[in-house]
VMD Tcl script that builds the backbone (N, CA, C; Angstrom):
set m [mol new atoms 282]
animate dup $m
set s [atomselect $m all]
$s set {name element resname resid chain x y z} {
  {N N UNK 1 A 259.319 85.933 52.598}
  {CA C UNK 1 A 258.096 85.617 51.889}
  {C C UNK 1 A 256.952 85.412 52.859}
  {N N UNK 2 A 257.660 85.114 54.243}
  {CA C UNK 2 A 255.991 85.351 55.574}
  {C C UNK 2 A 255.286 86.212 55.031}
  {N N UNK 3 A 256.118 87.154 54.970}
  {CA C UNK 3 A 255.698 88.565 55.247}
  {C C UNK 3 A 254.435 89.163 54.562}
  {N N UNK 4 A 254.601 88.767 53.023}
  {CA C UNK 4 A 254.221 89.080 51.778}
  {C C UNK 4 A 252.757 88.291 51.624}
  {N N UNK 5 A 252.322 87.263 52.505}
  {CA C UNK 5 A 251.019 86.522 52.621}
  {C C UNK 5 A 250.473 87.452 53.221}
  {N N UNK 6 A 250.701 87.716 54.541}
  {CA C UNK 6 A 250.308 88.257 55.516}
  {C C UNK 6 A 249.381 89.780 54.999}
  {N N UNK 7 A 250.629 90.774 54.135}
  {CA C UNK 7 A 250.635 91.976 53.562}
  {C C UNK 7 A 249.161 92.087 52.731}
  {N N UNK 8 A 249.391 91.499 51.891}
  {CA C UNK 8 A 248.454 91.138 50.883}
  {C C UNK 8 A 246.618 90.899 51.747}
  {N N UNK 9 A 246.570 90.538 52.083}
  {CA C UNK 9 A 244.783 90.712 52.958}
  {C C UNK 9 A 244.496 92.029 53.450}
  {N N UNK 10 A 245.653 92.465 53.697}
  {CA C UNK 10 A 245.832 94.012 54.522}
  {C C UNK 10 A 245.283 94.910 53.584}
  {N N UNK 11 A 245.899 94.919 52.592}
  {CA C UNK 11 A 245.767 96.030 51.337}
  {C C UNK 11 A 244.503 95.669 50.611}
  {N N UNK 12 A 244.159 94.724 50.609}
  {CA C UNK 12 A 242.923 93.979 49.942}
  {C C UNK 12 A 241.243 94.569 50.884}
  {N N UNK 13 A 242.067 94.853 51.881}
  {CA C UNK 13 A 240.680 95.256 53.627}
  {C C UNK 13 A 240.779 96.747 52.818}
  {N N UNK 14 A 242.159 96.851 52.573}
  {CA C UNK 14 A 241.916 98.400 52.774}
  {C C UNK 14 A 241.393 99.239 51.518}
  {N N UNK 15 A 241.677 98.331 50.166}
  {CA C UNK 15 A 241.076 98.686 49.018}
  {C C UNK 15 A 239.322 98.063 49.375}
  {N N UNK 16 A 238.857 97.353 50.133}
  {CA C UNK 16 A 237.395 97.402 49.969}
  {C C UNK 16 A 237.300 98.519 51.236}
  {N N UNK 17 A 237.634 98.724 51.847}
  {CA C UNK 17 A 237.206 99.833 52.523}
  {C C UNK 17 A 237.191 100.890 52.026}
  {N N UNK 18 A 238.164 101.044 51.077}
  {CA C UNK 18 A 238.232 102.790 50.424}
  {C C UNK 18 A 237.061 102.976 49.296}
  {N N UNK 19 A 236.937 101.756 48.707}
  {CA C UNK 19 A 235.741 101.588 47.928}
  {C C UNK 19 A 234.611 101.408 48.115}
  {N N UNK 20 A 234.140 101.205 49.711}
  {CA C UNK 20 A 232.847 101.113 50.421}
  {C C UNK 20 A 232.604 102.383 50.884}
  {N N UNK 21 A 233.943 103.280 51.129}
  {CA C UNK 21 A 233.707 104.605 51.937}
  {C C UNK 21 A 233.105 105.577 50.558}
  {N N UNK 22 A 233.244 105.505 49.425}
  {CA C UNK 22 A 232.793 106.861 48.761}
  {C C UNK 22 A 231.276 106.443 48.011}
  {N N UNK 23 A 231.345 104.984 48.430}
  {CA C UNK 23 A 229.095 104.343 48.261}
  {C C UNK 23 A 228.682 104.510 49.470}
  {N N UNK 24 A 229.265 105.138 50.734}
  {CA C UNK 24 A 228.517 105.328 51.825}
  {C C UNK 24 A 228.142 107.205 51.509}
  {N N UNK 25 A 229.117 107.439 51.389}
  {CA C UNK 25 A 229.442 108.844 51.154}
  {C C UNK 25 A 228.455 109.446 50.127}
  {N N UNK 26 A 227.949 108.726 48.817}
  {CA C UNK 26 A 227.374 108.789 48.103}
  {C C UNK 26 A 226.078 108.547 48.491}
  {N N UNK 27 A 225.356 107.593 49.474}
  {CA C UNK 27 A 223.894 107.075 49.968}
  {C C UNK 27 A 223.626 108.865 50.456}
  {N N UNK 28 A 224.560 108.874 51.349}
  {CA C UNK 28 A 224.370 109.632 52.584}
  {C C UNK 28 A 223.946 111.157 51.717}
  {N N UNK 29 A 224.628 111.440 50.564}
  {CA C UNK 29 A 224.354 112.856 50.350}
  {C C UNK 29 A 223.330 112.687 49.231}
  {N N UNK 30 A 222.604 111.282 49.117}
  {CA C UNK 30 A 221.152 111.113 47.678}
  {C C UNK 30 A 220.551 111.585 49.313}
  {N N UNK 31 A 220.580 111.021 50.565}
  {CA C UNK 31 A 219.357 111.022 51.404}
  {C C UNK 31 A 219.369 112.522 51.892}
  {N N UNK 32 A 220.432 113.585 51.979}
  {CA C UNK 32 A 220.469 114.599 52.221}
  {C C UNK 32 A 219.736 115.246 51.156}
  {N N UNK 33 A 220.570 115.167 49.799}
  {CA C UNK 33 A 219.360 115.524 48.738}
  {C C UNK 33 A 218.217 115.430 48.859}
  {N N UNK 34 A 217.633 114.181 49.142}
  {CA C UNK 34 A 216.685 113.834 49.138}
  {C C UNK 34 A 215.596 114.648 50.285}
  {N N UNK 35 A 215.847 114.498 51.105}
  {CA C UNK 35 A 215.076 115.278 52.223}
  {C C UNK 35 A 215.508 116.790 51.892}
  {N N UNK 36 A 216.262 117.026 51.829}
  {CA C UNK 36 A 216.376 118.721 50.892}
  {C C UNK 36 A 215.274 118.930 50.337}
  {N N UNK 37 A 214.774 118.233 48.894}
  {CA C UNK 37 A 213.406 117.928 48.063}
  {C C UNK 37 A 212.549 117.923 48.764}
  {N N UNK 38 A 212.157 117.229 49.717}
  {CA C UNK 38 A 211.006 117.236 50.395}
  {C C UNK 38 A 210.955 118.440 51.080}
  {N N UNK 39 A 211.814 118.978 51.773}
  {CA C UNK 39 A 211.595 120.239 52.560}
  {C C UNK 39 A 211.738 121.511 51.385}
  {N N UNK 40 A 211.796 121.457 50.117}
  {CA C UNK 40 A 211.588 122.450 49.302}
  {C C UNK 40 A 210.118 122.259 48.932}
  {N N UNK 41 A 209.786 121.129 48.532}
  {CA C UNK 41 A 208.765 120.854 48.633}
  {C C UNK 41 A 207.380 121.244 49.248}
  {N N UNK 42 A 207.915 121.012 50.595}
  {CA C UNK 42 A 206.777 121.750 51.608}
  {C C UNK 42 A 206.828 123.051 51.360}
  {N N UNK 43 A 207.508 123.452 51.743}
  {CA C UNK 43 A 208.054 125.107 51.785}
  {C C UNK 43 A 207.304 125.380 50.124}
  {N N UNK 44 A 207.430 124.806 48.821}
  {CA C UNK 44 A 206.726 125.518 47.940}
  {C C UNK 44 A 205.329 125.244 47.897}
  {N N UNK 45 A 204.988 124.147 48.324}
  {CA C UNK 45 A 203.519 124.081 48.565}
  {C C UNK 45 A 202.994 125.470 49.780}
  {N N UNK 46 A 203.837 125.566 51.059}
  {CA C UNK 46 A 203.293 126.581 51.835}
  {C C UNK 46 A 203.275 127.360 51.267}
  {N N UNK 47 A 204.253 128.080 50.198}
  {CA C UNK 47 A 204.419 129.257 49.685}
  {C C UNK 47 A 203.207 129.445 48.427}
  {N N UNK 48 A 202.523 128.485 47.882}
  {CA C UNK 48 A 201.617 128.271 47.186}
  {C C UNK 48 A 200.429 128.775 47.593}
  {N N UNK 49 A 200.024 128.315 49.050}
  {CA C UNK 49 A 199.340 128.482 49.887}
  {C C UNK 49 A 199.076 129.894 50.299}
  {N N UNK 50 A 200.639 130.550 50.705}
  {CA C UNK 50 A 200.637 131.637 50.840}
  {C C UNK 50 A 200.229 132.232 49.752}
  {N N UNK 51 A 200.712 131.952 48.638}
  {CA C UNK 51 A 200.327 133.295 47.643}
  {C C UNK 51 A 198.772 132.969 47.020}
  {N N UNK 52 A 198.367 131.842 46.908}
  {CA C UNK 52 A 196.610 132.090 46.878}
  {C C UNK 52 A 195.867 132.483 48.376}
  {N N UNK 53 A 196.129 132.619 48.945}
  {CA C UNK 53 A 196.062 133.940 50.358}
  {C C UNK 53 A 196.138 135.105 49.700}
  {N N UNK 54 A 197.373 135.633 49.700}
  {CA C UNK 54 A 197.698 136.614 49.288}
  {C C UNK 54 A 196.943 137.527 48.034}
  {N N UNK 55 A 196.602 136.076 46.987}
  {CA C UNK 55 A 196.224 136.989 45.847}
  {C C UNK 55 A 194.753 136.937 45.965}
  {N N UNK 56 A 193.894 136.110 46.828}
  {CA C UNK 56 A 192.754 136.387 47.132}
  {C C UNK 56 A 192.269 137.491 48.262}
  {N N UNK 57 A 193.369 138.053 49.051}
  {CA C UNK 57 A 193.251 139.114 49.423}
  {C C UNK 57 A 193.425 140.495 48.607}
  {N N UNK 58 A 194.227 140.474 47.646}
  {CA C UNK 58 A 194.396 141.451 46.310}
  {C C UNK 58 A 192.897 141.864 45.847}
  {N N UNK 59 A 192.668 140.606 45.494}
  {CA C UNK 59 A 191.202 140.255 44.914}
  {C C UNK 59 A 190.199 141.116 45.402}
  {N N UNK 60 A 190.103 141.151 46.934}
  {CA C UNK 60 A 189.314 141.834 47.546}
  {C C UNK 60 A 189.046 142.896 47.568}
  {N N UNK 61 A 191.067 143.419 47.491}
  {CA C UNK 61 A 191.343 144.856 47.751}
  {C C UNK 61 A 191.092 145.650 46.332}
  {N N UNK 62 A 190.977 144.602 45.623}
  {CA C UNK 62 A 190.513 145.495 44.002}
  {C C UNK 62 A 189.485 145.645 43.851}
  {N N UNK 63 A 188.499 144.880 44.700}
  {CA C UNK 63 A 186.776 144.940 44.257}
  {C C UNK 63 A 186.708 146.275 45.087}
  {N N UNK 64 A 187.171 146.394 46.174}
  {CA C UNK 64 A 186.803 147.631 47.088}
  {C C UNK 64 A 187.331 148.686 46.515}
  {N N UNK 65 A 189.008 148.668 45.928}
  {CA C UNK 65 A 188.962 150.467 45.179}
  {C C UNK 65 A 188.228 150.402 44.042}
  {N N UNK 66 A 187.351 149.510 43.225}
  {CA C UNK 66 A 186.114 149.537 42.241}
  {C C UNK 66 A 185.623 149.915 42.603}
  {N N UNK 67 A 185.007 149.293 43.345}
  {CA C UNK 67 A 184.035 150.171 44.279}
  {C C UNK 67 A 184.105 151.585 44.320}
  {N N UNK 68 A 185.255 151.845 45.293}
  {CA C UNK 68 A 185.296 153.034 45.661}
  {C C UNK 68 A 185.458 153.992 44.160}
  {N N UNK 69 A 186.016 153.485 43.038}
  {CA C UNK 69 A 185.891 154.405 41.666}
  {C C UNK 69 A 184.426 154.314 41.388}
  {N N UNK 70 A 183.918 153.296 41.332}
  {CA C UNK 70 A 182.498 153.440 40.818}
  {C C UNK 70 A 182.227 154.775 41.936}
  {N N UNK 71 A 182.032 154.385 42.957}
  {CA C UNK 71 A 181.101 155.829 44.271}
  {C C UNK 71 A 181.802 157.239 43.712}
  {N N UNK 72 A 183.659 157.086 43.624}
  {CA C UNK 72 A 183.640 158.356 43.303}
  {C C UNK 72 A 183.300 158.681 41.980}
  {N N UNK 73 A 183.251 158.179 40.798}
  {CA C UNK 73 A 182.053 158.965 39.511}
  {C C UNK 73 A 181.292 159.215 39.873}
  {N N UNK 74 A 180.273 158.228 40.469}
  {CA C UNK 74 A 178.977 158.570 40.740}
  {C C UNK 74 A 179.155 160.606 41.262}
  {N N UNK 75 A 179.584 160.182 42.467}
  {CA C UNK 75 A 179.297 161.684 42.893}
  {C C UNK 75 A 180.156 162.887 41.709}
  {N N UNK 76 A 181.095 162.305 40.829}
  {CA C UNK 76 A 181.879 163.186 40.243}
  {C C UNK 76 A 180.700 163.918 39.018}
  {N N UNK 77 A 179.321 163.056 39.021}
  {CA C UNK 77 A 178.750 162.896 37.861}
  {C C UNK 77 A 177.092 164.119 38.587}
  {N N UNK 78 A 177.182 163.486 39.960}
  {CA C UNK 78 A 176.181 164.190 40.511}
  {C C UNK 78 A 177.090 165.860 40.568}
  {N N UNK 79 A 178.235 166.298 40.894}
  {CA C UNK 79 A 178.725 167.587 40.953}
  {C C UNK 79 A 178.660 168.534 39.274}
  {N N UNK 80 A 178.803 167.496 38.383}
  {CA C UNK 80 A 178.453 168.104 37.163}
  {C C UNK 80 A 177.337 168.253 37.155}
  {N N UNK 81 A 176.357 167.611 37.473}
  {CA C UNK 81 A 174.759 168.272 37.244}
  {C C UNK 81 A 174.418 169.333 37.679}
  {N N UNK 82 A 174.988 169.065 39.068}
  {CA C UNK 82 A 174.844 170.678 39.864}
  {C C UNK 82 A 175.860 171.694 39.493}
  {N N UNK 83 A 176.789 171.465 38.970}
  {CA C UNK 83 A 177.756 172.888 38.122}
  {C C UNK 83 A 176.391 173.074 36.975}
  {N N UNK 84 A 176.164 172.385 36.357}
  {CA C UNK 84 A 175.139 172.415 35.233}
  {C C UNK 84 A 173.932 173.458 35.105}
  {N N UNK 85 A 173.749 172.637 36.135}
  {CA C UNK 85 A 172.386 173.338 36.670}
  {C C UNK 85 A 172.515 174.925 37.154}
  {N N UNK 86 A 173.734 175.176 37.968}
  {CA C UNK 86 A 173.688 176.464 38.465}
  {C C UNK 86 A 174.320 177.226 37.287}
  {N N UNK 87 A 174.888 176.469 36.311}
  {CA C UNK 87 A 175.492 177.695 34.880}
  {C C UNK 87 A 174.298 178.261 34.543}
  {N N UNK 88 A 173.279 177.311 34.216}
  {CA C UNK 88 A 171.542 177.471 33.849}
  {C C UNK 88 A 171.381 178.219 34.775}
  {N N UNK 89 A 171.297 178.499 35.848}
  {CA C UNK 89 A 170.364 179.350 36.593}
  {C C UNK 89 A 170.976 180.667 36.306}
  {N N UNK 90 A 172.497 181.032 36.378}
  {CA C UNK 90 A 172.721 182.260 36.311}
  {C C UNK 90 A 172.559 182.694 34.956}
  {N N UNK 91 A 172.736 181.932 34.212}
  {CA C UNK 91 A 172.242 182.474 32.588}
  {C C UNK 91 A 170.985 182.957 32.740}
  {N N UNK 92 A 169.567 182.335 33.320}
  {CA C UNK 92 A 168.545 182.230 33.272}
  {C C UNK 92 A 168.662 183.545 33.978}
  {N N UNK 93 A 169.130 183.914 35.087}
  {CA C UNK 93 A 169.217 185.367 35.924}
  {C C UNK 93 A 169.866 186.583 35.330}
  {N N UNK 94 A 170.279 186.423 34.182}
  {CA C UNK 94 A 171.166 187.398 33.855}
  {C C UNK 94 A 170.403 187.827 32.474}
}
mol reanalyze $m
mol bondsrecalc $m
mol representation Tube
mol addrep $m
């Protein structure tokens, strides 16, 4: 019956230890989570960043092929006058 005093504190250490190890285990992977979040975080804010970059460069690149459609009618509009004009002249010559 020594024995059995003795035993008993042993198993008692070792049941709060086994029960302290899976609330450590548990802190440890909220704070991994946790900083996970934050570094998704950043990363979607940069990526936010990036893509209003990105789509304000779009932006740009669409005003300029406008552009460039507006210039090419224009001249598509000046080549019809002059087809126009020269149908008229050879009618007028003939």
């Amino acid at each position: 019956m020594g024995n059995s005093p003795q035993a008993q504190p042993t198993q008692v250490s070792q049941i709060n230890q086994a029960q302290q190890k899976p609330y450590i285990k548990k802190y440890e992977i909220q704070v991994i989570q946790e900083s996970k979040g934050v570094q998704v975080e950043v990363e979607n804010q940069e990526q936010s960043i990036e893509n209003s970059e990105q789509k304000k460069e779009n932006q740009e690149l669409i005003a300029e092929v406008n552009k460039g459609y507006d210039d090419l009618f224009k001249e598509m509009n000046k080549l019809i006058e002059l087809l126009d004009d020269f149908q008229k002249d050879l009618a007028n010559d003939n």
